[in-house]
N, C-alpha and C positions, 0 to 999 in steps of 0.2 A: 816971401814964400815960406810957406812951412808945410814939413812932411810931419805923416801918419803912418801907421802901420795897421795893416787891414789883414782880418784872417783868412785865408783863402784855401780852401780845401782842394779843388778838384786843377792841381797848377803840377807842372815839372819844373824843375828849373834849365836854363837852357842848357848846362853839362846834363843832367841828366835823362833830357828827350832821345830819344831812338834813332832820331835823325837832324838834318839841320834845323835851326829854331828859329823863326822870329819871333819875337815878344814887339808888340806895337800896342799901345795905349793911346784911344783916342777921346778917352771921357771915361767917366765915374757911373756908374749907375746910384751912387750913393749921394752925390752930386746935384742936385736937382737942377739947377742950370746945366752942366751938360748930359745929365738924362731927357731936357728937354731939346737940345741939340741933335741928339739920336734917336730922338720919334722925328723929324724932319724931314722928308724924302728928299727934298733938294741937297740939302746939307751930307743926307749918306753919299749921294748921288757925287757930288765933290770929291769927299775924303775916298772914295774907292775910288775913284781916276785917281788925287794924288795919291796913294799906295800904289795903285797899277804902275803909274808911269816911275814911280820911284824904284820900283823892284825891277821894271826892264830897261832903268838906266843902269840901275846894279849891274843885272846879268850882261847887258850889253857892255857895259866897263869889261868885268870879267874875263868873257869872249875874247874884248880885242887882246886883252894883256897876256892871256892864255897862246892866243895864234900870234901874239910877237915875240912871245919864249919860244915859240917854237919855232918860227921864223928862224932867229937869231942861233937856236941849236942846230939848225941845218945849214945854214950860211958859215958855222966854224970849220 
């Protein structure tokens, strides 16, 4: 594997964003195989369900670990 350094103007870094950040990378536009993976509809079609379901297993983690502190601060 080898990395590159690409110039990118219009970016925050994630300390710097306003709010919470995610940064996800799914391909290169610079890439020509996977710029050809992202004109694909089926292929988008995929990777936005995997992000979807990945972000509401996130938040669903979250949640429950949130209402079991809280749980367990009310049970003391």
């Amino acid at each position: 594997m080898t990395a590159r350094q690409e110039t990118t103007s219009r970016l925050l870094t994630l300390g710097e964003a306003p709010q919470a950040a995610l940064l996800l990378e799914l391909g290169w536009s610079s890439n020509a195989k996977d710029l050809a993976n992202l004109t694909v509809d089926d292929r988008l079609q995929v990777m936005a369900v995997a992000v979807a379901r990945s972000v509401a297993t996130y938040l669903t983690a979250r949640a429950n670990n949130n209402a079991n502190i809280s749980a367990q601060g009310a049970a003391q």
